[in-house]
C-alpha positions in Angstrom: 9.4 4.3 -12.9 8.7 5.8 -9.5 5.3 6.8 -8.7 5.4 10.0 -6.1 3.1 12.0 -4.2 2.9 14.6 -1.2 0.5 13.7 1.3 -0.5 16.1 3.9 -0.1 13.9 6.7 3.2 12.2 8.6 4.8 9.4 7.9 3.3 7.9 11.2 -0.3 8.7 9.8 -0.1 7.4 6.2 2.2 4.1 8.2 -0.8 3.8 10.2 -2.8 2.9 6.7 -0.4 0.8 4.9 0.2 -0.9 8.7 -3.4 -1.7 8.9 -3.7 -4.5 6.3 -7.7 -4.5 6.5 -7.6 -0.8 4.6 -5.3 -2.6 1.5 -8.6 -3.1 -0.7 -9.6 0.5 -0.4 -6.2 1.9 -1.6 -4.9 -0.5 -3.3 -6.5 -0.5 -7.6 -7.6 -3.4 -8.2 -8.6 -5.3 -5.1 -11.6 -6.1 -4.5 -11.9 -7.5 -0.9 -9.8 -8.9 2.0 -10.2 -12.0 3.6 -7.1 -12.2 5.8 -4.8 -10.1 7.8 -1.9 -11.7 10.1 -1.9 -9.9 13.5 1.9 -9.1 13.0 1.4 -7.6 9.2 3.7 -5.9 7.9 6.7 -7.6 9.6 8.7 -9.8 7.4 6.5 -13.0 6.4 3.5 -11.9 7.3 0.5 -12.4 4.7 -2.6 -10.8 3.8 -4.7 -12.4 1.7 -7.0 -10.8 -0.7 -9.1 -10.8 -4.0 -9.0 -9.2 -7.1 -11.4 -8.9 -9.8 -15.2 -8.3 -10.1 -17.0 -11.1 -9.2 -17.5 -13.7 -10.8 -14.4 -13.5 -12.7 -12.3 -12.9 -8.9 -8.8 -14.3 -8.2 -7.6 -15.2 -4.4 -5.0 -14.6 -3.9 -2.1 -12.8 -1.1 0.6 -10.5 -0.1 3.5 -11.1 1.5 5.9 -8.5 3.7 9.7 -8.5 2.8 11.1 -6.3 4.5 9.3 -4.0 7.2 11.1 -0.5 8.5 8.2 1.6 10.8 7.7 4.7 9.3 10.3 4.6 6.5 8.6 2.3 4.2 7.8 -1.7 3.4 8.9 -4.3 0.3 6.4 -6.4 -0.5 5.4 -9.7 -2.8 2.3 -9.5 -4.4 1.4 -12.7 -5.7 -0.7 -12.6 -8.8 -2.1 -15.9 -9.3 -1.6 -17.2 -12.8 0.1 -13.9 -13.6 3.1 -14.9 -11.1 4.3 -11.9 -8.7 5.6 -8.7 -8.8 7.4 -6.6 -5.9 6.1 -3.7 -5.1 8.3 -0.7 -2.9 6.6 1.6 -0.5 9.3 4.8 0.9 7.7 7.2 3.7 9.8 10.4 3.7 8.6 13.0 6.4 8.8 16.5 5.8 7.7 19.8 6.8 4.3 19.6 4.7 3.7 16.3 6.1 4.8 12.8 3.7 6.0 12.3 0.7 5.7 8.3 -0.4 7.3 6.5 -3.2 6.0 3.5 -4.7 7.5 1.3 -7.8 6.4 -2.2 -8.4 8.5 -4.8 -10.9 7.8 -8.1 -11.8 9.6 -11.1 -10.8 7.9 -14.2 -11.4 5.5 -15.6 -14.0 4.7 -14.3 -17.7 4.7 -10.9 -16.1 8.4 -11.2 -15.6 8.8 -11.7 -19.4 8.5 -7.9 -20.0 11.1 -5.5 -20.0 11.3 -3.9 -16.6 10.6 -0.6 -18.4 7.7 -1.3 -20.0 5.9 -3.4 -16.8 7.4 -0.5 -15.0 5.2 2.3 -17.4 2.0 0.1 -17.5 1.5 0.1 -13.5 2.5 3.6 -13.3 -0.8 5.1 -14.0 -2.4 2.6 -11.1 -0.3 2.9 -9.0 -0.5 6.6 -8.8 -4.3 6.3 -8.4 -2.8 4.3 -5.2 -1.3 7.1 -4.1 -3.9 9.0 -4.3 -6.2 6.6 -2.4 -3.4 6.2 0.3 -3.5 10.0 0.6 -7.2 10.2 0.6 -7.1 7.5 3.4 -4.0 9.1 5.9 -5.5 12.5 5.7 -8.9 11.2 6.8 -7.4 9.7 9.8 -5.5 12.7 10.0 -8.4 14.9 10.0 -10.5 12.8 12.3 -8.0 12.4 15.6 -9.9 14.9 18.0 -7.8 17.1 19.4 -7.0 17.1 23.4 -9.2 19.2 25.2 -8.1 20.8 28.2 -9.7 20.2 31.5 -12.7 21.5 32.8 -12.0 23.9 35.9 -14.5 25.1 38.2 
């Protein structure tokens, strides 16, 4: 199950958040700091590394990029610790009211892999909408804040 939402920024603006791998705790539910960003992320086999949880009960752990297309959308493993990993699908489509993103997220290794697709498929869906929403929240901020050019000063 796809999570979907319109964001009223371009693709290149809401790529600008998911490309800077420092913003992944504040959109991403869940995580509750970063503690490493490659310089290349998100090309393939680049990592982030992150926690989740509330401390003390806080897992390290990191992300990997799969698969990396500018502007169109990333693939990426999320290891999970003890809970194995799941792969989570980011689409960017641009359109004339700015992006619309995509995001589904499977498991694939670990107990987590156990449940039907379906039904790990239904239980992220309401976080991974809140993603969405942060991701949105986050693009149209940036979006928002790029000063226009002035023009110059004559006289």
């Amino acid at each position: 199950m796809k999570a979907e939402r319109q964001i009223s920024a371009s693709a290149q603006q809401v790529w600008s958040v998911i490309a800077d791998g420092w913003t992944y705790s504040q959109w991403v539910v869940g995580n509750s700091r970063m503690r490493a960003v490659d310089k290349d992320w998100p090309l393939p086999n680049t990592t982030i590394e992150h926690s989740i949880g509330v401390w003390p009960l806080v897992i390290n752990d990191r992300t990997i990029a799969e698969e990396c297309k500018r502007y169109e959308g990333v693939v990426l493993l999320a290891e999970l610790g003890p809970f194995g990993a799941a792969r989570i699908t980011l689409r960017l489509f641009d359109n004339a009211d700015g992006c619309r993103v995509e995001m589904e997220e499977v498991p694939v290794r670990g107990p987590m892999s156990l449940i039907p697709d379906f039904a790990a498929e239904l239980a992220v869906y309401p976080r991974n909408v809140e993603c969405l929403r942060r991701l949105a929240a986050l693009a149209e901020r940036r979006q928002s804040s790029q000063a226009p050019e002035l023009a110059p000063v004559s006289g």
